[in-house]
N, C-alpha and C positions, 0 to 999 in steps of 0.2 A: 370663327367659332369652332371650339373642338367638338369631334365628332360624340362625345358623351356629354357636351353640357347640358346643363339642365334647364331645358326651355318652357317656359309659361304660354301659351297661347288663349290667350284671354279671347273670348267668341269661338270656340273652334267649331261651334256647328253650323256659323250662321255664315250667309256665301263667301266671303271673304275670310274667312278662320278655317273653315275644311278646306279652304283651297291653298292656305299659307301650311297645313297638317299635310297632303298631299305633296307641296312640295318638300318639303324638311325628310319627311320620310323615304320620298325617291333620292333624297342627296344622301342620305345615311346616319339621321341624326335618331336617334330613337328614344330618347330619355326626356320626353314629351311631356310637360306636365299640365292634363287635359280636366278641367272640372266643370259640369254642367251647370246651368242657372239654379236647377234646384240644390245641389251637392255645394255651390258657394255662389249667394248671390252677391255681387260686387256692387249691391249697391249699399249692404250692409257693412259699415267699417271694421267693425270688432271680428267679424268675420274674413273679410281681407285680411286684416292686420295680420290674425292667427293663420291663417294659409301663409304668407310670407314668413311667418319668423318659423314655420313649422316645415316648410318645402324649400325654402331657400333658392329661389329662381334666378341664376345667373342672366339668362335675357328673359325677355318679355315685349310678345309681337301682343299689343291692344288693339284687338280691333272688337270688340264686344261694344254691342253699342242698342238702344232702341232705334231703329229705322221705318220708314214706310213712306209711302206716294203723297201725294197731294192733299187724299180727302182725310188721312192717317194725322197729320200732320195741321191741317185746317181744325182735329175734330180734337183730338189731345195735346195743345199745345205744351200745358204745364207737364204730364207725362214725358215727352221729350226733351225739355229741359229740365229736369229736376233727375228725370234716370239717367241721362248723361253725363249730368254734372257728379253725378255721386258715382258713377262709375269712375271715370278717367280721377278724379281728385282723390279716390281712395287707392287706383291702380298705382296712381304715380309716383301719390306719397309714400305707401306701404316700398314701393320700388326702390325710394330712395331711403327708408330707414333699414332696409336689410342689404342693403350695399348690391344692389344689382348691376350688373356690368352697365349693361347698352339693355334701352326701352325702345319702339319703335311704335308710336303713336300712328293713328290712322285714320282720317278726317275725309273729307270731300270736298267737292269743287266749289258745293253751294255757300261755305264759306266767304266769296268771294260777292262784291258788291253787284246789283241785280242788272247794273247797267256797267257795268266794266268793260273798257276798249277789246278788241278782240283780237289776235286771241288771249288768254288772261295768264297773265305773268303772276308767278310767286309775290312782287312785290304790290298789288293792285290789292291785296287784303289789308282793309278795316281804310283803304279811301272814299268810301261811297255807302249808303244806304243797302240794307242788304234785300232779298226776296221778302214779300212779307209774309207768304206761305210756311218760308220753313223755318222761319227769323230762330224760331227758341231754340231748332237743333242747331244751327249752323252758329248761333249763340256760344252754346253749350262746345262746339268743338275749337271754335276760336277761342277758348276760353283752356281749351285741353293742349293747346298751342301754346297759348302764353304760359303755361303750368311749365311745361318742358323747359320752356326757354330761360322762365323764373329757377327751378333749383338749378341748372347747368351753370346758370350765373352765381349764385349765392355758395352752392355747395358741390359746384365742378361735378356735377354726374354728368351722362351721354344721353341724353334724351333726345331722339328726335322724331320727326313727324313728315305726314308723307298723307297728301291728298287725291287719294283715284278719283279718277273721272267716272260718267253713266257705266257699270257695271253689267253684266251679265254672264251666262256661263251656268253648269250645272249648279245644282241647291238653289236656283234661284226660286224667286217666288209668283208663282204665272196664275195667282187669282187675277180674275180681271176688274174687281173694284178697287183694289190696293195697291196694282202692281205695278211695274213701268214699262215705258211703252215696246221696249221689247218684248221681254216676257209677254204682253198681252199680245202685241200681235200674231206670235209664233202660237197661241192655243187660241184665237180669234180663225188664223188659218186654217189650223189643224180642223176645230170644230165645226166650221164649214166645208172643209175636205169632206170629212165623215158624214155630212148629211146633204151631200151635193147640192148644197147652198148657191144661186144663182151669184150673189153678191157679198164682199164683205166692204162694210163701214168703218171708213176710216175720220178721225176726228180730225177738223181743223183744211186745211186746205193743202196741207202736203208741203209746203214751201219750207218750215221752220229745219234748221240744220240741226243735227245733233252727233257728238264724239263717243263712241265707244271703245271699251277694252275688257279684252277676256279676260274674266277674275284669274284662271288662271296665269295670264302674262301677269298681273298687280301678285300674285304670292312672290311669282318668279322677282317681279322687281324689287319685292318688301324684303327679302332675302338678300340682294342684290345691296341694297341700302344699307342694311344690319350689318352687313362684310367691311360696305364698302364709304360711307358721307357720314360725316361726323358733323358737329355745330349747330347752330340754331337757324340758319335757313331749311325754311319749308322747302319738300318738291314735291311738284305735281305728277299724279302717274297717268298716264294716259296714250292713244296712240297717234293725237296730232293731227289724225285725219277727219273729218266730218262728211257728212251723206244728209240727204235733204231724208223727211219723212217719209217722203210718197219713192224715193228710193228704196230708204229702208224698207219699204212696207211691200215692192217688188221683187225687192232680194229674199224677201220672208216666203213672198208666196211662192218665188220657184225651188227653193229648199223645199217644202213641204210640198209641192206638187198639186195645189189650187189651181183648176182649169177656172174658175171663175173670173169677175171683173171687181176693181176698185171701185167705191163711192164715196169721195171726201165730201162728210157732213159740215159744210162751211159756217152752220151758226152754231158749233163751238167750238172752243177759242185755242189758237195756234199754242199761246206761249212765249216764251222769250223765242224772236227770231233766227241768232247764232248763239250758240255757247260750246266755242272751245279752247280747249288746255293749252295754251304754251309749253311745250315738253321738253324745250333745247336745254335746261339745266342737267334735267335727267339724263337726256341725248350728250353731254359734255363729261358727267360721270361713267361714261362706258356703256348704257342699257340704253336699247331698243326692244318695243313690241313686236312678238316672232307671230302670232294667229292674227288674220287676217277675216274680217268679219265674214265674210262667205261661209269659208269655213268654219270659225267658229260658231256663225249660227245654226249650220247643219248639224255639227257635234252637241249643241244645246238643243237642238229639237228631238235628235238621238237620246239623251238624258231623258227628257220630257216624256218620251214614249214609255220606257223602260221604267218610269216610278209617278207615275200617275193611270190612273183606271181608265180615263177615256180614251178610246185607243179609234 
């Protein structure tokens, strides 16, 4: 990509869009082209339509999207099918009526069927019954898959797509009824730090594994992809590695500096047992994950301090 193109970053506020702006702007890319939900909502077509035929976006990183946890996603199903479908189906199209170079679509793991061998290979999407918790979004993003793959075939555009794994890192979202269970843990800590809390409560019995990756490594690699993989294979982003719960939740409390003890509340419920990325496609195009969760989650609790009041 030349250093003056003129890039679309569809979401750029929400954690995965500031943090694909964050990189572009450290590589030297500056002719950003940044519009809020309320400045263009992208669920509106005539209003897509007219931002493309009026800005003329050579690429375009999608990652705008409605998201949220478990009880987000139980409580607004139709909400998240319907704003994602009209998001990515107006991104894509308007994409390819104004002749955009390369699109770089951005999906998730849940995509992938609820009981999938582990770890879960690009090719294991649409064999099996999905989650039923998140069925409408991971609907709606399989659906943002097959859109790419559909005009690359009929009208030769560059569309592709690219699924991070469990996410975190600054902008993230650390209420604790919505939010995941990183983010919750690190201000679950935090806020028994601050009130020298004997205990903190941990859900489920600690045993369930789970893969993270610093948003920041996913801009690094969504960049990395837009350089570098062309075609209609999916890749998965992630770092390949997994940690139990009651890990996670060890690592949480010595970053934050919790003299307290763990209590895993056993009657509720774990979750899927394993879930992780097969990342060797990614690993075969040249990228590797460079932060390592220690780290990264000291630097995200860092963040957490410095733009939230409870201190």
């Amino acid at each position: 990509m030349d250093k003056n193109a003129r890039i679309f970053v569809a979401g750029h506020r929400g954690l995965v869009g500031s943090a694909i702006v964050r990189r572009l702007q450290a590589e030297g890319y500056d002719n950003l082209l940044l519009r809020t939900s309320n400045e263009l909502d992208l669920r509106d077509q005539a209003a897509v339509v007219s931002f493309f035929e009026q800005e003329r976006p050579e690429y375009v990183f999608l990652a705008a999207a409605k998201v949220g946890g478990i009880v987000a996603n139980n409580s607004y199903p139709a909400d998240f099918i319907y704003d994602n479908l009209m998001i990515e189906a107006n991104v894509i199209h308007s994409a390819w009526r104004s002749g955009v170079t390369k699109l770089l679509f951005l999906g998730s793991t849940c995509i992938y069927p609820k009981l999938a061998p582990q770890p879960i290979r690009e090719e294991y999407l649409l064999t099996g019954p999905l989650e039923p918790t998140n069925e409408p979004y991971a609907v709606a993003k399989i659906a943002g898959i097959t859109m790419c793959r559909s005009y690359n075939r009929q009208f030769g555009t560059r569309f592709i797509s690219a699924m991070p794994t469990n996410l975190y890192g600054p902008g993230d979202n650390f209420d604790l009824q919505n939010s995941h269970v990183l983010p919750a843990l690190i201000r679950k800590f935090h806020e028994a730090k601050i009130a020298a809390a004997p205990t903190v409560t941990i859900w489920g019995t600690g045993s369930p594994y789970r893969e993270f990756v610093h948003v920041d490594d996913v801009a690094d690699a969504s960049l990395f992809l837009m350089r570098n993989h062309e075609g209609n294979d999916i890749v998965n982003i992630g770092s390949g590695e997994e940690i139990t719960i009651r890990d996670l939740a060890l690592l949480v409390k010595k970053a934050i500096g919790f003299e307290g003890e763990l209590v895993f509340d056993t009657s509720k419920p774990d979750g899927t047992p394993r879930k992780l990325s097969d990342v060797s496609r990614l690993h075969s195009l040249g990228w590797r994950h460079r932060i390592g969760l220690e780290e990264g989650v000291r630097a995200t609790y860092g963040w957490y301090m410095d733009n939230n009041m409870s201190r």
